[in-house]
Each structure stands twice: as structure tokens, then as C-alpha cells.
C-alpha positions in Angstrom: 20.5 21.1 -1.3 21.0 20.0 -5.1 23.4 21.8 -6.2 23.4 23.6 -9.9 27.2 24.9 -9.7 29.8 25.1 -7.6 28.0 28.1 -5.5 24.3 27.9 -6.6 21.3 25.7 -5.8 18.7 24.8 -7.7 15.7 26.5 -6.3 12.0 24.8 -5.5 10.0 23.7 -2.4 11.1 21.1 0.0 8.7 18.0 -0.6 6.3 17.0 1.8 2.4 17.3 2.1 0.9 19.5 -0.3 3.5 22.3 0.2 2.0 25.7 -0.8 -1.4 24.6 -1.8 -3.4 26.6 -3.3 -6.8 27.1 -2.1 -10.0 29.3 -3.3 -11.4 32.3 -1.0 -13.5 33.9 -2.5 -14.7 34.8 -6.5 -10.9 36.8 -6.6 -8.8 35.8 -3.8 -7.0 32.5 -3.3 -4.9 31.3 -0.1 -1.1 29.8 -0.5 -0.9 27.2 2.4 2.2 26.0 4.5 5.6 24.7 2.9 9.4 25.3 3.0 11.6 26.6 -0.1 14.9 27.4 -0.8 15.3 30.0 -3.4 18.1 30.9 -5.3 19.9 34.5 -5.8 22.7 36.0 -7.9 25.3 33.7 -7.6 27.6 35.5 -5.2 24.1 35.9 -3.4 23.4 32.8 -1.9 19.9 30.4 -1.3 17.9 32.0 1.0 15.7 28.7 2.9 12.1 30.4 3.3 9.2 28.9 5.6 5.1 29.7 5.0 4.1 28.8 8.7 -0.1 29.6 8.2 -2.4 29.8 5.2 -1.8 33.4 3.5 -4.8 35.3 1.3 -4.0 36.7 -1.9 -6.2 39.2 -3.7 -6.2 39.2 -7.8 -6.8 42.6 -9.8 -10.3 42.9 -11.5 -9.8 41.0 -15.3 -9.6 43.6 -18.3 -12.7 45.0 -20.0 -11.5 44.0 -23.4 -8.9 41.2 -22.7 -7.7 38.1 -20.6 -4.8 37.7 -18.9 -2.4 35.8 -17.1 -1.2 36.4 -13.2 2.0 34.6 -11.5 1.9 33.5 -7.7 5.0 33.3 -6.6 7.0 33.8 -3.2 10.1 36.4 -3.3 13.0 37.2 -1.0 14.3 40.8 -0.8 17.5 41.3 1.1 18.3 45.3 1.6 22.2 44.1 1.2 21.1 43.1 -2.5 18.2 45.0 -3.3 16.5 48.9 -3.0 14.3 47.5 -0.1 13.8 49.1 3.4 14.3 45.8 5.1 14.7 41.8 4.2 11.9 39.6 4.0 9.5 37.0 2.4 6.7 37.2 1.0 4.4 35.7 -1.6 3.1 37.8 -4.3 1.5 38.3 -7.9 2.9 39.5 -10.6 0.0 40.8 -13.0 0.2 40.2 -16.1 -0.2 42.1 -19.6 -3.8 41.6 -20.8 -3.7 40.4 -24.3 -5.9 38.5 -26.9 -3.8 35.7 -26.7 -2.0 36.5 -23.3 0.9 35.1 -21.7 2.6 34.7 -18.3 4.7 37.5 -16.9 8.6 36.5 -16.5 9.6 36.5 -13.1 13.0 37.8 -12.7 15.1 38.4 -9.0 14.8 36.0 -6.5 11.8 33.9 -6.3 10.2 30.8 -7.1 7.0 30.7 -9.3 4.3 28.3 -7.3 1.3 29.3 -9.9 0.1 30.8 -12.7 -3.5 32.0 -12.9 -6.1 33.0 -15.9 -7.7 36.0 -15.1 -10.7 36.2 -18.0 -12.0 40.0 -19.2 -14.1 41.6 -16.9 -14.0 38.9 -14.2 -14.7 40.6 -10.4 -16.8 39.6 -7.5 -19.7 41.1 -9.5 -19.4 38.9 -12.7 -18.4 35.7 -10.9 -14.5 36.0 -10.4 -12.5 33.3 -12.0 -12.8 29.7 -12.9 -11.2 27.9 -10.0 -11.4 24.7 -11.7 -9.9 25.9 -14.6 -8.1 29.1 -14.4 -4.9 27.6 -12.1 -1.9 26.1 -13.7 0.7 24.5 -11.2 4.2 25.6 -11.7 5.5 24.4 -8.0 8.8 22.4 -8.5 10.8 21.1 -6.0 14.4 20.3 -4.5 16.0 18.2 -2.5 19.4 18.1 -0.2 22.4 16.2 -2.2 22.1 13.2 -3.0 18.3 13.1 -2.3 16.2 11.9 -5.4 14.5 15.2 -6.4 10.7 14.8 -6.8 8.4 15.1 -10.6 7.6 18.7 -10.6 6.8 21.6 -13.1 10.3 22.5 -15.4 11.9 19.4 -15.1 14.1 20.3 -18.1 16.8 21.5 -15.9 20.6 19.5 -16.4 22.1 18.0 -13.7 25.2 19.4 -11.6 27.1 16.0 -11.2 27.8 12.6 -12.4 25.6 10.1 -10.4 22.7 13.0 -9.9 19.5 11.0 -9.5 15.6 12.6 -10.0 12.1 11.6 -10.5 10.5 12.2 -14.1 7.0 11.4 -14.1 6.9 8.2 -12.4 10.4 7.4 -14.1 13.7 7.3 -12.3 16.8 9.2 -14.2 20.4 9.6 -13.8 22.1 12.4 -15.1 25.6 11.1 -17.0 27.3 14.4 -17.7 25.5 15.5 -20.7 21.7 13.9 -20.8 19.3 12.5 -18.0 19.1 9.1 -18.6 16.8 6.5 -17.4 17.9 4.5 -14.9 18.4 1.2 -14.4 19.3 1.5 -18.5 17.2 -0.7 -20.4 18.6 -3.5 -22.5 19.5 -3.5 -25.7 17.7 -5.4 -28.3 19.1 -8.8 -28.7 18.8 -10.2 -31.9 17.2 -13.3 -33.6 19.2 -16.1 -34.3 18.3 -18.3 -37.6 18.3 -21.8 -37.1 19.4 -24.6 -39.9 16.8 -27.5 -40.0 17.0 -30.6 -40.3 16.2 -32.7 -43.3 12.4 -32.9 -44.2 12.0 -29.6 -42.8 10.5 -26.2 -43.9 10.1 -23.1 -41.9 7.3 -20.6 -42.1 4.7 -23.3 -40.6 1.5 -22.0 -39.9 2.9 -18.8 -41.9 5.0 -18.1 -38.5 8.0 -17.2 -40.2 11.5 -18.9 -40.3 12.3 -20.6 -36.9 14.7 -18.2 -34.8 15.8 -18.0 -30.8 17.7 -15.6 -29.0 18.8 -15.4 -25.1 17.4 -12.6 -22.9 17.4 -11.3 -19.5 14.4 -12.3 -17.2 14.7 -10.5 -13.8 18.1 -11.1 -14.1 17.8 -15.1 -15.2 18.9 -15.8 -18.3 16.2 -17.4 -20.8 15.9 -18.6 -24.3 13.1 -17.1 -26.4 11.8 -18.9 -29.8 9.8 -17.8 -32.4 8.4 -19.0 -36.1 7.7 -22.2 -37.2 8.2 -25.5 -39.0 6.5 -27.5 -41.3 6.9 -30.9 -42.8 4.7 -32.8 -45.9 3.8 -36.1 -43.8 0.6 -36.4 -41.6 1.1 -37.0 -38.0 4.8 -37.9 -38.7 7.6 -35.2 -38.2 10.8 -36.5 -39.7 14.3 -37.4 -37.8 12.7 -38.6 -35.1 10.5 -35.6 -34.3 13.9 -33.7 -33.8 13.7 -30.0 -36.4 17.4 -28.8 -35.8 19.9 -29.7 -37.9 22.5 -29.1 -35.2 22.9 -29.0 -31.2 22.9 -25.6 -29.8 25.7 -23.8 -28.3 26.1 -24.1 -25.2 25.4 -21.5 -23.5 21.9 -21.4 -25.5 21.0 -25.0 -23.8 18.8 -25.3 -20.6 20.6 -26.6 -17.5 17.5 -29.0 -17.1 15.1 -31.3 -19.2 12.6 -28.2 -20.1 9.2 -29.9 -21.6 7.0 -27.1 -23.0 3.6 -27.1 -24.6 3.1 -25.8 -28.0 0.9 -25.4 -30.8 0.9 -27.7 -34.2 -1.5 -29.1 -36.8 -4.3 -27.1 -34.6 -3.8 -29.3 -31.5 -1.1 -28.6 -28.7 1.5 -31.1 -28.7 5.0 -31.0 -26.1 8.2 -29.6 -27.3 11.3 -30.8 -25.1 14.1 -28.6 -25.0 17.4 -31.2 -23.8 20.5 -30.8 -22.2 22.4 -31.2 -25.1 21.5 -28.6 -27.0 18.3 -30.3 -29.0 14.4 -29.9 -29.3 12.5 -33.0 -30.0 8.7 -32.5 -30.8 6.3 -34.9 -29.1 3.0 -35.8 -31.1 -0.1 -35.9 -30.3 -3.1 -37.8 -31.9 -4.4 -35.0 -34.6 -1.3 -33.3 -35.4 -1.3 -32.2 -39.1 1.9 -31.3 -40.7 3.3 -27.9 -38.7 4.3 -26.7 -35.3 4.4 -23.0 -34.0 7.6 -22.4 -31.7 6.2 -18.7 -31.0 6.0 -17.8 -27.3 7.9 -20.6 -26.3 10.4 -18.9 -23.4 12.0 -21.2 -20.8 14.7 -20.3 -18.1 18.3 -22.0 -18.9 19.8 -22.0 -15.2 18.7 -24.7 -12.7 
């Protein structure tokens, strides 16, 4: 199973279905349904693989006359070559707790595995109503799976991993334990940063107060693509200077689309076309009813064929 050391295994139920649901009875009893665990002793002791096999009923104490409290369900092994018991077994159990103004959960020592933990109000009994089902039960099941298996979301997930290349499931998130810290997995990218451009003559950036016209190259779903942003401005009507063309320079180029890449953009308050060329340049094409700036913000275009 996943191991937490050389000779210990992290305890927790085996996955699958709603292993050791809980289920109301009555007012004070609940039942623990089917599921499989493994659950870890001393270390020189072993993991002991355990099996629930039909629904069991568990009774809770009458609450406190003067204060709550809070109960543990939880399923133990006793082995008589470890522990003062008159014969192995296991069996599912709660451990009361102390009854307290502002109570809190019993610690379970030996070898067990906590499944829930269970508010048990002052005087609650079959007479006054019993618990609040709906509100009462906290879920502490957690699980466990054989090596290299990913291990499930479940309660206490701050545990460390035992190996390099240790993979589990945090809340919808997948991790990868690197030696020292779960990480998330596949990494995710750095920022890249912006890149300022130098304009050509007749040119002003912060058009449309978009700020200064940048680009950078990112990672698509795994296709590389240039992203733009800001804008550009210029003082005649209609008319962008040098030919329509805003950079001063060609790009690099690896920053330069494999293809002709025409793209639509805002400017003056009416769209106009932007092409993006093969040789590294970006040529604005007018439309009737273009003022005197053009918005390069959102433009993203793939650079490979």
C-alpha cells in the first residue's frame, strides 16, 4: 500500500463506493456500512488489512446534563501478541469524549483509523430527540492506496510523502510530492514577461489610455503563441503614418508567425484588421471611421503553421 517509511504504511480505507458510510438508526445509534482498510501499528508491528463485510449498529451514550461533547467512530485492531487483549480482532468503536463548554474530539491513540467524529449536545437521548443527524457528523474517513496508485482527497491530507515521484489527489487537484513539499502537478508556468516595443515615427503609445504597446510568447496547449497588449495612437484622422505599419523594427524571429495571421481589432471606435507578417511586422488596415488610435489588447495568435 503507500508506504510512509521503509516499514510503515500510511493507514485509511481502500477507495471504492461509499466505504464505511455512515447511516442513522435511530435518535442515538448510527450504522458503519461495508469497506476495506488497512491500518497501521507500531512500526515493528505491521498494517493489519481489515474488512466490514455487513452494516454494523453503534449505540452513542446519553449527552451531558450540563455540557456537549464530542464522540470518535473509529475501527480498531487488537492483536493479543501486541496488546492486553484475550484474543485479536476488529472492531469498530466510539471513543466518548470529555463533555465540555467548548468540547473537543478525543485523541485516538493505538491502532485504528478514525472514520467520524460526532456532536453529542447536553442532555440529548431518545427522550429529548437524540442528535442532529444533519448536523452533528463530521467525516474524518481518509484513504490509501497500493504504490504507485494515486491516493484519493480525503480528511488529513497534510501528510508528506514517502518517495520522490509520490502522486495524490487534493481536492480536485493533482500533486506530486518532490522530497520536501507536495507540489502541483503538471507545474504551472512561470509568468512570462512583457516585452516593450519601439514605435515607429508618428507614433504614441497609451492609445485609448491602453498603456504602452507590449507582446510576449506563451504556451497554448502546448503551441506556442504571441500575446499583445496596449495601444497606439497617432494625431492624423483616418491616416496612421509609415504606411499603417507602428513598429519601428521587425521582430525576432522566433516572435514572428509562421503564416500571414490577419486579426481584427479595435481603433478610433470601429474595428479595423491588424496583419501580423512573416517578417516580423504588423501593418494596420483602416477602415472608413477610424479616428486616431488602435487597441492591440487581446490580440493572441498561434506562431506555428
Amino acid at each position: 500500500m503507500t508506504p510512509t517509511g521503509e516499514i510503515t504504511t500510511r493507514g485509511g480505507l481502500v477507495p471504492g463506493g461509499d466505504a464505511f458510510a455512515l447511516a442513522r438508526v435511530s435518535d442515538m445509534q448510527c450504522a458503519i456500512g461495508q469497506g476495506r482498510a488497512i491500518i497501521q501499528g507500531r512500526a515493528w508491528q505491521g498494517a493489519y488489512p481489515v474488512v466490514v463485510t455487513a452494516p454494523e449498529v453503534l449505540a452513542f451514550a446519553d449527552g451531558d446534563p450540563l455540557y456537549p461533547r464530542i464522540d470518535a467512530v473509529l475501527i480498531r485492531v487488537v492483536d493479543t501478541e501486541y496488546d492486553l487483549a484475550p484474543h485479536s480482532a476488529a472492531r469498530l468503536e466510539i471513543v466518548q469524549g470529555t463533555p465540555a463548554t467548548s468540547p473537543v474530539a478525543p485523541v485516538i491513540s493505538g491502532t485504528a483509523e478514525l472514520l467520524y467524529q460526532v456532536t453529542v449536545p447536553a442532555g440529548a437521548s431518545q427522550w429529548t430527540g437524540g442528535l442532529d443527524w444533519a448536523t452533528a457528523v463530521t467525516d474524518r474517513r481518509r484513504f490509501t492506496t497500493s504504490v504507485g496508485g494515486i491516493t484519493p482527497a480525503g480528511w488529513s491530507d497534510s501528510w508528506s510523502g514517502a518517495y520522490v515521484g509520490q502522486y495524490r489527489d487534493n481536492a480536485g487537484a493533482l500533486e506530486r510530492w518532490d522530497g520536501s513539499a507536495w507540489t502541483t502537478y503538471p507545474a504551472p508556468e512561470s509568468a512570462v514577461s512583457w516585452t516593450a516595443v519601439a514605435l515607429a515615427e508618428g507614433y504614441n503609445n497609451d492609445g485609448n489610455k491602453a498603456g504602452p504597446l507590449r507582446y510576449r510568447r506563451i504556451n497554448l496547449g502546448g503551441v506556442p503563441h504571441m500575446q499583445w497588449r496596449g495601444g497606439v495612437s497617432w494625431s492624423q484622422k483616418g491616416e496612421p503614418p509609415n504606411d499603417g505599419v507602428p513598429l519601428a523594427k521587425a521582430l525576432a524571429d522566433g516572435f514572428r508567425p509562421e503564416r500571414h495571421t490577419p486579426v481584427a481589432a479595435a481603433a478610433g471606435g470601429v474595428p479595423l484588421k491588424v496583419d501580423f507578417t512573416t517578417g516580423g511586422l504588423a501593418r494596420l488596415i483602416v477602415s472608413e471611421g477610424v479616428t486616431t488610435w488602435a487597441s492591440f489588447t487581446g490580440i493572441t495568435y498561434p506562431l506555428d503553421r
